[in-house]
C-alpha positions as CSV (number, residue, x, y, z in Angstrom):
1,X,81.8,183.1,110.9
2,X,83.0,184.3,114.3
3,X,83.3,181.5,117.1
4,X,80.5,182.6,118.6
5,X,78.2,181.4,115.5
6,X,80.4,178.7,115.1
7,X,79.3,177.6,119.0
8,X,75.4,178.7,118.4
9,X,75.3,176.1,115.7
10,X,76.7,173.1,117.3
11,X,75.0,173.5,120.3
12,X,71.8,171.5,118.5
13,X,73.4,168.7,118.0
14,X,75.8,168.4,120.6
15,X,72.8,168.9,123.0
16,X,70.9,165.5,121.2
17,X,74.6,163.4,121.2
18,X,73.8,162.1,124.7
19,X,70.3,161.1,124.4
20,X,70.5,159.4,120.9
21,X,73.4,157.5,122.8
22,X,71.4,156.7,125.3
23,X,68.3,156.1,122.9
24,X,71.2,153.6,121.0
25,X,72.3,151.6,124.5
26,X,68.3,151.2,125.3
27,X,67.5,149.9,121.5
28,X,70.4,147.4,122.1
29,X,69.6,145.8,126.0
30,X,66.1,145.5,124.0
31,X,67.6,143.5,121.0
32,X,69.9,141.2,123.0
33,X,66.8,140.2,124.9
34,X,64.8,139.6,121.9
35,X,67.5,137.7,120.0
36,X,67.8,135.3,123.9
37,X,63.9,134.7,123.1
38,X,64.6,133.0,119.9
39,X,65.0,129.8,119.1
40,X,67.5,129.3,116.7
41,X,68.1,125.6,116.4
42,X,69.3,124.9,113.0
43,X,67.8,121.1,112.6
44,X,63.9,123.0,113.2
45,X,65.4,125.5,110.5
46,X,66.3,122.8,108.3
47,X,62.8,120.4,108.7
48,X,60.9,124.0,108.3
49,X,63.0,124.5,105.1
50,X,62.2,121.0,103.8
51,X,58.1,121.7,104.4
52,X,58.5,124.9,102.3
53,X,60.4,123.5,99.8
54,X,57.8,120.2,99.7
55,X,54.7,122.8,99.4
56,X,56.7,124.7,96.5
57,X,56.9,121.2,94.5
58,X,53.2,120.5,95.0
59,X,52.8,124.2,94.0
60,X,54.4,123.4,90.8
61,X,53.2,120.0,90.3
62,X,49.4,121.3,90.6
63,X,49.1,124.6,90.5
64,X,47.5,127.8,92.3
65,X,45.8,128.2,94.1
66,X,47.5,127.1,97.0
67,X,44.3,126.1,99.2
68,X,43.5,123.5,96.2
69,X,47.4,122.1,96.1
70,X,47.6,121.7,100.3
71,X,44.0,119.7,100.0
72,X,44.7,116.4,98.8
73,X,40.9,115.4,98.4
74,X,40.2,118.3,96.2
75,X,43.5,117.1,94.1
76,X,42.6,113.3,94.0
77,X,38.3,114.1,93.2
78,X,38.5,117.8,91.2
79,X,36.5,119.3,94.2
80,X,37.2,122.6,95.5
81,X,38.7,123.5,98.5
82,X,36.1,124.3,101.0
């Protein structure tokens, strides 16, 4: 392969280098302003933890389905969950 074939076939993909960077420094303005949005307060992360684990022990206390477990009325009488 003569440098001239050699400079032929890098030209595709040194062409696209500088807009994938570009394409890469616009994906990451956009992700540090999403990641600013959240709300990442680990006490809310903790109470939201202690709700899931809660439904998974009335899961495994009472059964599926889960619309019957999360109603207690249809628990307490054997009525479905409408």
């Amino acid at each position: 392969m003569d440098s001239a074939q050699v400079h032929d076939s890098r030209a595709g993909w040194t062409d696209a280098v500088p807009d994938a960077t570009i394409q890469l420094e616009d994906a990451s303005f956009d992700l540090g302003r999403y990641l600013d949005k959240l709300d990442l307060d680990p006490a809310e992360l903790a109470e939201v933890n202690d709700r899931l684990n809660t439904i998974q022990r009335m899961l495994n206390k009472y059964g599926d389905p889960i619309t019957t477990t999360l109603n207690p009325r249809a628990v307490a009488f054997g009525t479905s969950a409408a």
